[in-house]
C-alpha positions as CSV (number, residue, x, y, z in Angstrom):
1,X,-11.2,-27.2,51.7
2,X,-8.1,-26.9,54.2
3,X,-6.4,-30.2,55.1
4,X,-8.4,-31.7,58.4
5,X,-9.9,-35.1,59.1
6,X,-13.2,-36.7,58.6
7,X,-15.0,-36.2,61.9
8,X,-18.5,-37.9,60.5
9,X,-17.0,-40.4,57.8
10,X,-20.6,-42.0,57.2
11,X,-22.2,-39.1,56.5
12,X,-19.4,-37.8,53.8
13,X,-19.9,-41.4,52.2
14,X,-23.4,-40.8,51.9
15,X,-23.0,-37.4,50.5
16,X,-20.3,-38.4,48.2
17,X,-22.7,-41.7,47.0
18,X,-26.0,-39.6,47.0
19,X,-23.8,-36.9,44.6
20,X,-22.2,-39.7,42.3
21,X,-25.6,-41.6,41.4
22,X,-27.7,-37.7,40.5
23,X,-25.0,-36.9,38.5
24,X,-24.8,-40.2,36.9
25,X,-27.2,-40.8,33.5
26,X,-26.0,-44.5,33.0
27,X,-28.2,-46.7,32.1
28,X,-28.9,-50.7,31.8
29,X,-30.8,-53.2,30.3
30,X,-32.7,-55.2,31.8
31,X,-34.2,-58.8,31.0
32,X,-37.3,-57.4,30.2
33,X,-35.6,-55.1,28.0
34,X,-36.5,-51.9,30.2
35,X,-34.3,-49.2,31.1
36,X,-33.0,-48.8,34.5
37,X,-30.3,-46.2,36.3
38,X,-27.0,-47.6,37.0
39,X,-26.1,-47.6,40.7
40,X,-22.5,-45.9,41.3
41,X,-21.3,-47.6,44.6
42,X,-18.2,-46.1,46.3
43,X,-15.6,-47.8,48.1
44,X,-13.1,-46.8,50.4
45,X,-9.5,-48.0,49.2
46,X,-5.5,-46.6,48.6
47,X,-6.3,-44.4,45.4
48,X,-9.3,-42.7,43.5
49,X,-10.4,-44.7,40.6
50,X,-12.9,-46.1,38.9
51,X,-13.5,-49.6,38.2
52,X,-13.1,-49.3,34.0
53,X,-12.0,-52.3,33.4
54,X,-14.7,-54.7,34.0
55,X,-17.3,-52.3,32.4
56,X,-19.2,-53.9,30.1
57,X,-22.6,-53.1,28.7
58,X,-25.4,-53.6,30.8
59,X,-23.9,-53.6,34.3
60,X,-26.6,-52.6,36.5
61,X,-23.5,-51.6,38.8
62,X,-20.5,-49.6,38.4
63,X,-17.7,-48.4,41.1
64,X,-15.7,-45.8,42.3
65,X,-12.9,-45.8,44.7
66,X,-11.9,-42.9,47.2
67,X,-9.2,-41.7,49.3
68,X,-9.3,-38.5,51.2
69,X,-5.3,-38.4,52.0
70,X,-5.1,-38.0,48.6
71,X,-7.4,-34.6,48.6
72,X,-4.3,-32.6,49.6
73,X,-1.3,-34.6,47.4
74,X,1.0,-33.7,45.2
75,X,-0.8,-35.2,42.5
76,X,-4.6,-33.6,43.3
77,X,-2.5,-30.1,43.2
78,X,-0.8,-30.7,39.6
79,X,-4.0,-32.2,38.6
80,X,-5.8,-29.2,39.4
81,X,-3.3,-26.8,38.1
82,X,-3.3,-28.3,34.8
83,X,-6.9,-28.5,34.3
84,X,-7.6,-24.8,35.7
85,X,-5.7,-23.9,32.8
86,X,-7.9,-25.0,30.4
87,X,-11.3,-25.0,32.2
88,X,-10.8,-21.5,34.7
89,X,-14.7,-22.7,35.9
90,X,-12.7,-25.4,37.7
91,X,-11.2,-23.1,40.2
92,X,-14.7,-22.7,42.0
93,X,-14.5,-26.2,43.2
94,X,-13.6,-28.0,45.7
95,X,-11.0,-31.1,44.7
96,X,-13.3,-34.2,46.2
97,X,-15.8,-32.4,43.5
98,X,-13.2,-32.7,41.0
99,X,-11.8,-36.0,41.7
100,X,-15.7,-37.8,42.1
101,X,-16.8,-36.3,39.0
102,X,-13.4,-37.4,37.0
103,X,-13.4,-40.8,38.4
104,X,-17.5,-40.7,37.3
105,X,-16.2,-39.7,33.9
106,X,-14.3,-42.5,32.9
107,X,-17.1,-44.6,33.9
108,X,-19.6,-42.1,31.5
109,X,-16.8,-42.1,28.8
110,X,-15.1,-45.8,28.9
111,X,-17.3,-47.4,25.8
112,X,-16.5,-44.7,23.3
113,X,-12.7,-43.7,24.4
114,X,-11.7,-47.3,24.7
115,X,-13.1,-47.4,20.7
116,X,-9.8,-45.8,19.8
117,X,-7.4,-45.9,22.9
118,X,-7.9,-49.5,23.7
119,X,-6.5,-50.6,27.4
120,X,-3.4,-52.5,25.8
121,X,-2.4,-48.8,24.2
122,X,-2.8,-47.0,27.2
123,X,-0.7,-49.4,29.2
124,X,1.9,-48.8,26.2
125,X,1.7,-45.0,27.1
126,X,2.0,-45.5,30.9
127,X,5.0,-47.5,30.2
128,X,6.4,-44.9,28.5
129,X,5.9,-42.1,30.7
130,X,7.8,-44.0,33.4
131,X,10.9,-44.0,30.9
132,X,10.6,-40.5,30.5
133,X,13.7,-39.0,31.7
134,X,11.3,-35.6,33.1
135,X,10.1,-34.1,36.5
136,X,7.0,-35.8,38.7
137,X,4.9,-32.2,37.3
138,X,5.8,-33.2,33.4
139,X,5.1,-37.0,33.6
140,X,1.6,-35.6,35.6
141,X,0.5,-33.3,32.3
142,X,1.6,-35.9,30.2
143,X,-1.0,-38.4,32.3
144,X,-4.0,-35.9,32.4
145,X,-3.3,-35.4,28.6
146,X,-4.3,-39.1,27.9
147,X,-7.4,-39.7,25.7
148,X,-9.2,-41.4,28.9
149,X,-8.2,-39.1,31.4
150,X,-8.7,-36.2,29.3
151,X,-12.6,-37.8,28.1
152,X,-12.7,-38.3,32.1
153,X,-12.3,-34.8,32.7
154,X,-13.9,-33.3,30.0
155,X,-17.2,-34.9,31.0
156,X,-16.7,-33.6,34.5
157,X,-15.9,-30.0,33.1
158,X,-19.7,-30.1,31.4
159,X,-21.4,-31.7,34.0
160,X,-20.1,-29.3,36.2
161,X,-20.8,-26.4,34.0
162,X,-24.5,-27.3,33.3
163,X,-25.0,-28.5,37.3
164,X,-22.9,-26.1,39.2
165,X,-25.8,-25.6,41.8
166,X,-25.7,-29.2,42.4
167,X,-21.8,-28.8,43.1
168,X,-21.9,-26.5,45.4
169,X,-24.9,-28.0,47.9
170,X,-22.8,-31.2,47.7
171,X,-19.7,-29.3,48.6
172,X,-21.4,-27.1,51.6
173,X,-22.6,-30.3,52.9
174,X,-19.5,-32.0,52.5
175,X,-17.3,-29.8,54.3
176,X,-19.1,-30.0,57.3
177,X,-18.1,-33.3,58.0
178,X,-14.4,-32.3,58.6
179,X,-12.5,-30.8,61.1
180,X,-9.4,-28.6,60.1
181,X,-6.1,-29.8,61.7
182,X,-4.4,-27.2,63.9
């Protein structure tokens, strides 16, 4: 997708919330001790992200944050470098697929990564990346390689290998609510 502006921002919200909750298989328990799906809602906000860190078992809601300025930084472009890479399928998609389905991964992975990569040891490792004396690109691999943003991705790379179809109806939908910029 070529840099251009949103021209029908409602309906690529309820594309991009109608793609996160089918590819979403979290589930809660309720007080009558059924299971129920997990609703994904999506925010607008300065950054992608998910909301990890009040995840606890149970929530009948998780959230994900977007931002499509940062589609076309320099960021999205080393993140999708690096991961091409390793996963060559990820060069068939489009980056909001990318960045949706990694943002949905840390909320699918967060229980089990956070097992052995606690939140107090990844703040440790952000802290030392920023005292890394090494280019924007280097500090970026060294990010993506993280146990939670590398479980984050993962989980998108086999979601997306098993559901590609899926992917791609989102992503022709998608598009058609932008305009390229001139």
């Amino acid at each position: 997708m070529k840099v251009g502006k949103c021209v029908h921002p409602r309906r690529a919200y309820n594309l991009m919330k109608t793609f996160l909750n089918d590819a979403s298989d979290m589930m809660y328990l309720t007080i009558d001790h059924d299971y129920e799906k997990t609703e994904i809602l999506l925010h607008k906000a300065d950054s992608f992200q998910a909301d990890v860190a009040d995840c606890i078992e149970g929530d009948a809601e998780q959230e994900i944050y977007y931002n499509f300025d940062e589609l076309w930084d320099e960021t999205a472009y080393y993140f999708r470098d690096f991961w091409c890479e390793r996963a060559p399928i990820l060069a068939e998609f489009e980056d909001i697929t990318l960045s949706l389905l990694h943002e949905l991964g840390h909320l699918e992975t967060n229980d089990q990564v956070r097992e052995n990569f606690p939140m107090a040891m990844r703040e440790l490792a952000l802290m030392g990346l920023d005292d890394k004396p090494i280019s924007y690109k280097e500090k970026n691999a060294l990010y993506f390689d993280l146990p939670d943003e590398k479980a984050a991705t993962e989980w998108a790379i086999k979601w997306l290998a098993e559901n590609a179809a899926i992917a791609k109806e989102f992503e022709k939908e998608f598009v058609k609510c932008w305009e390229a910029l001139s």
